[in-house]
N, C-alpha and C positions, 0 to 999 in steps of 0.2 A: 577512379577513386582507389587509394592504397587500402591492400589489407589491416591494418592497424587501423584504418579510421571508419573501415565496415563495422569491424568488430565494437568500435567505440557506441557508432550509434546503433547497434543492436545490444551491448548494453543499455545507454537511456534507451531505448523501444524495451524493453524487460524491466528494467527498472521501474519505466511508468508504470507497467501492466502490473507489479507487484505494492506500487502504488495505488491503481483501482482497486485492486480486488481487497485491499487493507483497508480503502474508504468503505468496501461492502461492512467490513466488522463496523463498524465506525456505528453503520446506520443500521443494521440489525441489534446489536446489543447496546451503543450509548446513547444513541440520540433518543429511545424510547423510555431511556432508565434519567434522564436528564430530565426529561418535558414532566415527566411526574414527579420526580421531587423538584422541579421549581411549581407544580401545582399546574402545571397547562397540560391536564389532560383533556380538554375539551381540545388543545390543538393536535396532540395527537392522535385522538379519532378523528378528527378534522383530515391529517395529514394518510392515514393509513386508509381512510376513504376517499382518499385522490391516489394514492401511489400503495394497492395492495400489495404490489409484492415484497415491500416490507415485513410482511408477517410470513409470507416462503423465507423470506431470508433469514429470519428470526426461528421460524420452524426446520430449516436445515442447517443451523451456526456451526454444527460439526463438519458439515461439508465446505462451508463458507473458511469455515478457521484452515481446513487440511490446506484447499487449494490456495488460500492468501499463502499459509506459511509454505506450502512447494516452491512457491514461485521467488517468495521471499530467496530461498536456499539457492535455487537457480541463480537468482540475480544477485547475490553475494559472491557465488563461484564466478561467475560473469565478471562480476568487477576485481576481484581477485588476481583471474587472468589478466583482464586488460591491464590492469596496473603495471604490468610490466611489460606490455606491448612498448615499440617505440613508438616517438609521435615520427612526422615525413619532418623531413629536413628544411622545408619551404615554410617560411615564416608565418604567412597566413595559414596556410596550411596548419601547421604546429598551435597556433592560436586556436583556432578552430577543435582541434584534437582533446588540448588540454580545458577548452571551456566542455567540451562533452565530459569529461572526466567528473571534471566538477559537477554538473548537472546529474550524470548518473548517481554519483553518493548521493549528492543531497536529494534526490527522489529516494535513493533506499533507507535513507536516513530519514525523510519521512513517513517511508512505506512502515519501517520498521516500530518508529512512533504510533503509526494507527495499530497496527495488529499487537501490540500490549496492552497499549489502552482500551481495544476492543476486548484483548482475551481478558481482561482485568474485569470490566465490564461481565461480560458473559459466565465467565467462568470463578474466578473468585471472589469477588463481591458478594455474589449468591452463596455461597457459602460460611461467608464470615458472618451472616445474616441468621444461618439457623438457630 
């Protein structure tokens, strides 16, 4: 395998991973601030007495938000780089290259979507509340 197409999927493999850790904001600050104002809090003590560690996650959102956004920044320089990798000259090959391209933005492009919506959630909503 060419060096340019290691590097591609080790962006998407960073990509995803700054994807996960964005779904963590997701489910420590929105999905708890959602279920109560649509009024289902009965589902989520339902939900947080099947999957406790939602409430770590919700009790460390500063460590939760640092490590989503680190990775976030990695996997932006990531794709930064690659962008200007070449793709291989070999047709399948180059296909293959340029659909990783693709894949990686649009993971960071979602990663990047959860951890506003999560800091948004977490962090300034509670404030505009005082």
């Amino acid at each position: 395998m060419s060096r340019p197409n290691l590097a591609l999927r080790g962006n998407a493999a960073l990509s995803a991973l700054a994807l996960l850790t964005s779904s963590a904001t997701l489910l420590c600050c929105v999905l708890p601030a959602v279920l109560v104002a649509l009024g289902a809090g009965a589902a989520l003590a339902g939900l947080v007495t099947a999957v406790p560690q939602l409430i770590w996650l919700s009790e460390h959102k500063g460590w939760v938000f640092g490590l989503a956004g680190m990775l976030l920044i990695l996997s932006g320089l990531a794709l930064w780089y690659g962008r200007s990798l070449p793709c291989p000259a070999d047709p399948v090959a180059a296909r293959a290259c340029q659909k990783l391209r693709r894949l990686s933005a649009l993971l960071y492009g979602l990663a990047l979507v959860s951890f506003v919506g999560g800091g948004s959630f977490a962090f300034v909503l509670p404030l505009l509340l005082l």
